[in-house]
Each structure stands twice: as structure tokens, then as C-alpha cells.
C-alpha positions as CSV (number, residue, x, y, z in Angstrom):
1,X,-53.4,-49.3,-32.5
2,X,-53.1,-45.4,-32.8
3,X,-50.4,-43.9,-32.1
4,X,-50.9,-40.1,-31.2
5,X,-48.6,-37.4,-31.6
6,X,-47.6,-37.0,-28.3
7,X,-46.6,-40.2,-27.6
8,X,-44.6,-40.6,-31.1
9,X,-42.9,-37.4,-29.7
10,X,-42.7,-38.6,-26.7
11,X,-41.2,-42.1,-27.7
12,X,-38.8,-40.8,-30.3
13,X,-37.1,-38.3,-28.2
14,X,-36.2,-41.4,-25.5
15,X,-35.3,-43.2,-28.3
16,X,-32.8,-40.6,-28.7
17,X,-31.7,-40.0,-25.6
18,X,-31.2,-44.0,-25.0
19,X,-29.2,-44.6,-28.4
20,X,-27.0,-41.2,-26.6
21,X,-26.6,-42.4,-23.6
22,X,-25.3,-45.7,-25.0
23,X,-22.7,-44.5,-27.8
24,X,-19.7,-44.0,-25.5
25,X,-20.4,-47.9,-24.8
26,X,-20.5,-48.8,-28.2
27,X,-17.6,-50.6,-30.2
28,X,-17.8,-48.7,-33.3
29,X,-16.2,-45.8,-34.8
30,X,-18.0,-42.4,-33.9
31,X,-19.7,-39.9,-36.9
32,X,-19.0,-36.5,-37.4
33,X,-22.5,-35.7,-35.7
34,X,-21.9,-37.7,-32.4
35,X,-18.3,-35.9,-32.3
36,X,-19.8,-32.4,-33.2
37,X,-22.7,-33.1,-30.1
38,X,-20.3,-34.3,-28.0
39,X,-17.5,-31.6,-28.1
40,X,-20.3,-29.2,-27.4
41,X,-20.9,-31.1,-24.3
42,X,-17.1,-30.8,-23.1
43,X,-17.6,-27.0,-24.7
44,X,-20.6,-26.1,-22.6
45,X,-19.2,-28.0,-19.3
46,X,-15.4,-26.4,-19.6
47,X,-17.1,-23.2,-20.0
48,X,-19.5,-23.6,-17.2
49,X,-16.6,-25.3,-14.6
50,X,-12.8,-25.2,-16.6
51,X,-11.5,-26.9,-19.0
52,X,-10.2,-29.6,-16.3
53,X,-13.1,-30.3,-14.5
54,X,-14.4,-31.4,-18.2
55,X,-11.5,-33.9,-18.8
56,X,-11.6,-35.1,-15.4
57,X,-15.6,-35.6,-15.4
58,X,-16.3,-37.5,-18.6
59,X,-20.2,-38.8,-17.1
60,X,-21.0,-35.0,-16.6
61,X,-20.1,-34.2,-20.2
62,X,-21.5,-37.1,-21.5
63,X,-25.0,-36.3,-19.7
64,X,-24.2,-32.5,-21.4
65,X,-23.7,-34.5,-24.7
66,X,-26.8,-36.7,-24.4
67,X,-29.6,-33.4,-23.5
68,X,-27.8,-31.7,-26.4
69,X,-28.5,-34.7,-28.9
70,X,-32.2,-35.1,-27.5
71,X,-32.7,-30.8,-28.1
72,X,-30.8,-31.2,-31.4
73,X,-33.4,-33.6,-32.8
74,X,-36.5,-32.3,-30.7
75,X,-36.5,-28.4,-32.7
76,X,-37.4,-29.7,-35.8
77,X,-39.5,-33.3,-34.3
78,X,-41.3,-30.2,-32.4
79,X,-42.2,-28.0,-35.0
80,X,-43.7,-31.3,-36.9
81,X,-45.6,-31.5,-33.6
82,X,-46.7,-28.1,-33.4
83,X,-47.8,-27.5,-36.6
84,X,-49.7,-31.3,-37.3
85,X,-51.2,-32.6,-33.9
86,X,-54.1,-31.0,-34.2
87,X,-55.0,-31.2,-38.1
88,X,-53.6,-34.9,-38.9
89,X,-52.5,-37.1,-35.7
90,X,-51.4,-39.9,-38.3
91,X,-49.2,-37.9,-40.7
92,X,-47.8,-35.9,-37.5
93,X,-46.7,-39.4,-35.7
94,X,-45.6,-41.1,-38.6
95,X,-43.0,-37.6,-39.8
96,X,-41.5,-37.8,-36.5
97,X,-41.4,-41.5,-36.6
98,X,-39.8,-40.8,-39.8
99,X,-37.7,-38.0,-38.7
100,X,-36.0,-40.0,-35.7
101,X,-35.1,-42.3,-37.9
102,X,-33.3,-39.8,-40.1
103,X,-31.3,-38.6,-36.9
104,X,-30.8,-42.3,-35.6
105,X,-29.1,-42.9,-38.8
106,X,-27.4,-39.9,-39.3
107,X,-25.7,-40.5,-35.5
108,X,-25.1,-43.8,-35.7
109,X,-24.2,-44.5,-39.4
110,X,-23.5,-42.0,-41.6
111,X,-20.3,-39.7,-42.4
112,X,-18.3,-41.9,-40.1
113,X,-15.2,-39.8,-37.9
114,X,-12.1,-40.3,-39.7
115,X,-9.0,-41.9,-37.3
116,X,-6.2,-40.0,-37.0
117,X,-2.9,-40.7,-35.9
């Protein structure tokens, strides 16, 4: 079966956005990535409403949090896609294959948050 490059692209980037939308369900201690991604959310939803309408509306924030993760790994999945689609489908599909693994890992894995008291 042959994958094409928009479906990779299409695939990996709701592969994103479901592993997003599932981390505030998740047992586990959060990365510095998921934290960074998902003050931004509170950031851009305090700025947009106030400050307590972000603390008081965690869903809104945390569907802030989750477009933010899916942009933050679609700029460089979509310059793959740009720049290969056309001249090699197969290399093109697997880099972004490749690439959302990188991110998956990198948000789920590694440089775990430290706790703090």
C-alpha cells in the first residue's frame, strides 16, 4: 500500500492533535514541551478574555493548547510537504512519518517537567 503525502500529512497531524487532546487525561508527569504549549494556550486565552476567564475555563484553553501543538508540529511537517510531494511521494511520507514521531516523543517522553513544591 502507498501511502501519499497528503494523507501521511494528513494522518500525522490528527495523530497529534489526538495524543493533545488526551494529555490532560493522562497519568503521567508532563515535559517541558507540553507545559511550554500549554501555558501558551492559557497565554493566548487570558489575553483574548482575562486572566480569569482562562483559570475558570480549562476545556477552552486546553482546545487553545491542542491547535497550538498541531501548528507547532505542522510548520516544519509542512515544509517536508511542500518541498517533496511532488519530486519523491515516498521519501516525503516517510520524513513526516518520521518527523511525528520525533514530536510524539519529544511531548510525551522526553525532558520530563520537574515537580516542585
Amino acid at each position: 500500500m502507498n501511502i501519499t503525502p497528503r494523507i501521511a500529512f494528513a494522518g500525522t497531524a490528527t495523530a497529534v492533535a489526538l495524543s493533545a487532546a488526551s494529555l490532560p487525561f493522562a497519568h503521567f508527569r508532563p515535559t517541558v514541551l507540553d507545559l511550554i504549549v500549554a501555558l501558551c494556550g492559557w497565554g493566548v486565552v487570558a489575553f483574548l478574555k482575562s486572566p480569569q476567564f482562562a483559570d475558570a475555563h480549562f476545556s477552552v484553553v486546553w482546545a487553545v493548547a491542542v491547535v497550538l501543538h498541531v501548528t507547532g508540529f505542522s510548520i516544519p511537517a509542512a515544509a517536508v510537504w511542500l518541498g517533496l510531494r511532488n519530486r519523491n511521494a515516498r521519501l516525503c511520507s516517510a520524513l513526516i512519518g518520521l518527523w511525528c514521531l520525533c514530536y510524539l516523543v519529544a511531548v510525551l517522553v522526553l525532558l520530563p517537567a520537574g515537580m516542585s513544591p
